[in-house]
N, CA, C and O of each residue as an XYZ file, in Angstrom:
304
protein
N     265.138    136.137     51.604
C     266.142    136.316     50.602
C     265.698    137.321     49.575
O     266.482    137.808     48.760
N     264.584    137.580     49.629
C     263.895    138.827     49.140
C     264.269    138.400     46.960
O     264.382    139.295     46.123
N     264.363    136.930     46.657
C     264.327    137.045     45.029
C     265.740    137.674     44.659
O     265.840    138.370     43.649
N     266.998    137.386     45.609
C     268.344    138.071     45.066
C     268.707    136.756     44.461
O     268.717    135.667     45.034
N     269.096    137.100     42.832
C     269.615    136.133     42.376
C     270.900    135.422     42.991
O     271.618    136.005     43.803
N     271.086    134.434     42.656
C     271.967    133.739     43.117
C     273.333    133.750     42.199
O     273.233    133.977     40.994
N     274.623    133.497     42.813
C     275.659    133.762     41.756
C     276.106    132.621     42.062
O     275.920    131.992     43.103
N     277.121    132.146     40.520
C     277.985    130.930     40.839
C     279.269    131.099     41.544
O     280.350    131.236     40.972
N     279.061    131.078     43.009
C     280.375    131.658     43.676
C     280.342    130.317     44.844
O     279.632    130.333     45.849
N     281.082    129.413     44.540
C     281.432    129.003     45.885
C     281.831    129.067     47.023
O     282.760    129.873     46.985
N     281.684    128.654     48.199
C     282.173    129.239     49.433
C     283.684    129.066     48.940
O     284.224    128.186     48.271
N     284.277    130.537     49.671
C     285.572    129.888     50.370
C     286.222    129.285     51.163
O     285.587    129.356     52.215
N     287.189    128.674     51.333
C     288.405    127.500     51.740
C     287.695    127.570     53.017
O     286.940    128.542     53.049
N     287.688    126.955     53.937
C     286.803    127.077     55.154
C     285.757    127.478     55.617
O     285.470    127.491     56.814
N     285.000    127.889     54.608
C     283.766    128.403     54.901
C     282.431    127.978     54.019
O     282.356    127.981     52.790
N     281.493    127.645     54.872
C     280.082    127.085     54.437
C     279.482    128.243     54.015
O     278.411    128.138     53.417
N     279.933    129.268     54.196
C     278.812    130.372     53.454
C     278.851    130.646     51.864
O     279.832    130.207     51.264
N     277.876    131.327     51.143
C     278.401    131.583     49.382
C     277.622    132.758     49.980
O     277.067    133.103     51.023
N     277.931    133.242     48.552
C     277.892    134.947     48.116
C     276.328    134.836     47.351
O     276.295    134.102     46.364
N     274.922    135.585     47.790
C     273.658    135.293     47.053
C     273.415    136.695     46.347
O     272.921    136.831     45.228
N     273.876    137.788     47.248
C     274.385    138.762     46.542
C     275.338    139.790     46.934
O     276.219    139.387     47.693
N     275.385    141.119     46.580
C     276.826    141.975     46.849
C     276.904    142.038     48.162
O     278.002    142.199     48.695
N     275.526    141.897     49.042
C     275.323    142.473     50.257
C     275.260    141.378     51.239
O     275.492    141.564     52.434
N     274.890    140.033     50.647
C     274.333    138.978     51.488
C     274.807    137.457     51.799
O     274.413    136.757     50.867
N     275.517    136.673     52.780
C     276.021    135.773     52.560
C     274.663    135.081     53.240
O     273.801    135.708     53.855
N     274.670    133.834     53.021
C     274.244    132.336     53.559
C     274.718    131.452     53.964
O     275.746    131.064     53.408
N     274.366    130.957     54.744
C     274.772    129.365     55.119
C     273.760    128.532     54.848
O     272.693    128.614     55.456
N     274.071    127.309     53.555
C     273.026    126.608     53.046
C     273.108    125.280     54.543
O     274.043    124.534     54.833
N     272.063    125.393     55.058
C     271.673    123.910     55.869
C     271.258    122.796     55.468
O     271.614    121.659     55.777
N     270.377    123.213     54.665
C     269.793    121.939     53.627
C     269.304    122.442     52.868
O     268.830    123.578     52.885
N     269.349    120.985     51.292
C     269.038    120.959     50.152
C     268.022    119.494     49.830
O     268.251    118.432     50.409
N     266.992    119.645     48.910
C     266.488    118.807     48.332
C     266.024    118.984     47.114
O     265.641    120.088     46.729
N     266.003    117.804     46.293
C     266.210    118.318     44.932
C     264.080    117.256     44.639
O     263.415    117.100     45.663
N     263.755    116.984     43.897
C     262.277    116.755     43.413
C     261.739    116.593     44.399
O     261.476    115.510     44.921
N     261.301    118.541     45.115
C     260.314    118.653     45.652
C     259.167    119.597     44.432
O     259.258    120.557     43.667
N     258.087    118.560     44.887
C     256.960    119.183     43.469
C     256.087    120.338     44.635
O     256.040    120.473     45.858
N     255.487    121.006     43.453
C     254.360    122.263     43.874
C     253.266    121.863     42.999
O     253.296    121.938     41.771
N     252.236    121.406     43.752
C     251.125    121.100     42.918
C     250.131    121.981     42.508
O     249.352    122.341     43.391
N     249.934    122.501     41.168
C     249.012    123.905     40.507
C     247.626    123.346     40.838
O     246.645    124.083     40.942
N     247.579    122.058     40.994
C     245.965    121.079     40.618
C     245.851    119.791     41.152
O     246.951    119.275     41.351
N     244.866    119.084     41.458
C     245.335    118.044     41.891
C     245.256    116.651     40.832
O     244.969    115.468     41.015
N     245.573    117.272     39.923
C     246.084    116.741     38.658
C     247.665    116.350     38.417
O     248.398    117.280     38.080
N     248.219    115.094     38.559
C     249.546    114.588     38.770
C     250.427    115.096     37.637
O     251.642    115.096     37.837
N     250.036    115.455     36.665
C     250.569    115.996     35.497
C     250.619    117.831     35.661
O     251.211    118.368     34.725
N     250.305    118.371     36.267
C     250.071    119.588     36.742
C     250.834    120.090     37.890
O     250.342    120.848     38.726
N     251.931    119.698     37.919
C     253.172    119.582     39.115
C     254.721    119.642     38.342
O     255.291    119.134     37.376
N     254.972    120.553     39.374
C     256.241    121.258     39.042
C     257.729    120.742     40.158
O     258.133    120.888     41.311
N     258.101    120.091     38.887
C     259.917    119.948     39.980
C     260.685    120.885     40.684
O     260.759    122.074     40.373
N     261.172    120.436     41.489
C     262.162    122.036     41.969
C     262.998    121.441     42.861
O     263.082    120.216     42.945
N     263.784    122.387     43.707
C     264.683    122.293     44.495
C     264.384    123.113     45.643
O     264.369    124.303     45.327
N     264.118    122.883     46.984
C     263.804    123.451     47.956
C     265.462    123.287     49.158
O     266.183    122.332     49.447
N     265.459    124.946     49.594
C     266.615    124.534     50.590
C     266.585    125.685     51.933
O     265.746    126.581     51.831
N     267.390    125.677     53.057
C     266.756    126.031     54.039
C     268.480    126.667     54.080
O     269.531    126.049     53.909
N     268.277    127.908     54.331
C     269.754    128.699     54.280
C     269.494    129.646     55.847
O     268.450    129.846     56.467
N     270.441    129.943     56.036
C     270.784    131.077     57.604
C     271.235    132.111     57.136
O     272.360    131.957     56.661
N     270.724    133.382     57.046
C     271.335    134.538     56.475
C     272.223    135.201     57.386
O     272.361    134.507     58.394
N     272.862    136.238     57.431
C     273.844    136.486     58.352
C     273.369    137.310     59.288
O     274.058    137.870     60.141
N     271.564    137.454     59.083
C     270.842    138.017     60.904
C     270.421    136.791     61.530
O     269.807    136.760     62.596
N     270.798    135.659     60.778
C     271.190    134.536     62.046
C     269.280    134.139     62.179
O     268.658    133.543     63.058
N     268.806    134.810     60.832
C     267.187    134.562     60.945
C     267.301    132.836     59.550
O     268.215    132.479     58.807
N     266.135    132.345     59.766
C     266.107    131.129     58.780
C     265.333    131.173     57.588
O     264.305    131.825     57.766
N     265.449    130.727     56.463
C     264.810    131.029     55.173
C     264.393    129.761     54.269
O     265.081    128.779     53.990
N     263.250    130.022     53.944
C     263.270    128.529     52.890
C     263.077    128.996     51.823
O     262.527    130.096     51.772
N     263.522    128.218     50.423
C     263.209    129.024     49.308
C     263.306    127.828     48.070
O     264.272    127.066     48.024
N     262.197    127.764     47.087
C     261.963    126.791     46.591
C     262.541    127.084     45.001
O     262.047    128.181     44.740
N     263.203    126.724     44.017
C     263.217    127.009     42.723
C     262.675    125.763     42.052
O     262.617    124.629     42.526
N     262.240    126.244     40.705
C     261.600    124.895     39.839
C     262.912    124.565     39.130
O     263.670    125.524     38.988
N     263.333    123.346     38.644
C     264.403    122.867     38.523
C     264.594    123.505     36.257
O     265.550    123.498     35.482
N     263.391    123.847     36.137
C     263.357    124.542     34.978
C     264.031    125.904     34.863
O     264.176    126.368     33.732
N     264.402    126.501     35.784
C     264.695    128.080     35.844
C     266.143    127.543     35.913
O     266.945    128.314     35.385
N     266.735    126.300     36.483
C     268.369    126.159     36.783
C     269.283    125.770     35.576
O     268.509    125.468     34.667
N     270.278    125.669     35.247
C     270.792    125.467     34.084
C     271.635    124.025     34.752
O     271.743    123.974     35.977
N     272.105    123.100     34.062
C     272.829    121.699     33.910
C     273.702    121.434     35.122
O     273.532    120.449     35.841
N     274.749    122.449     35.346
C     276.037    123.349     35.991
C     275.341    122.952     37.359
O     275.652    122.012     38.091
N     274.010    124.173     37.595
C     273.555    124.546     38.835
C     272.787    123.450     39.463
O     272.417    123.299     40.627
N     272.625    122.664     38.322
C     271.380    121.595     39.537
C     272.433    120.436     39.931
O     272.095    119.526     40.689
């Protein structure tokens, strides 16, 4: 996904894909929401996020993790 921000665009009326950018659709397969990334193996040293597994339209597979700090209220 090469870090293309994501827009608030829902799929349209029949379709599982959204818009990630001008050039690029997805098909989200799966979502999970408190998956941690551990900096340390210090339990306090772990970061929330959202990990999800999308199909880009070369039909290749992608995983891509955000920390649930970068998302706003709306998006998570």
């Amino acid at each position: 996904m090469g870090g293309a921000p994501v827009e608030n665009t829902p799929p349209s009326e029949g379709s599982d894909y959204c818009i990630v950018s001008e050039v690029a659709r997805v098909r989200l397969l799966y979502s999970r929401s408190k998956v941690y990334v551990y900096r340390s193996a210090d339990k306090k040293d772990r970061i929330s996020g959202f990990i999800c597994v999308v199909q880009g339209p070369d039909d290749q597979y992608y995983i891509a993790w955000t920390p649930e700090a970068l998302l706003s209220e709306h998006d998570r």
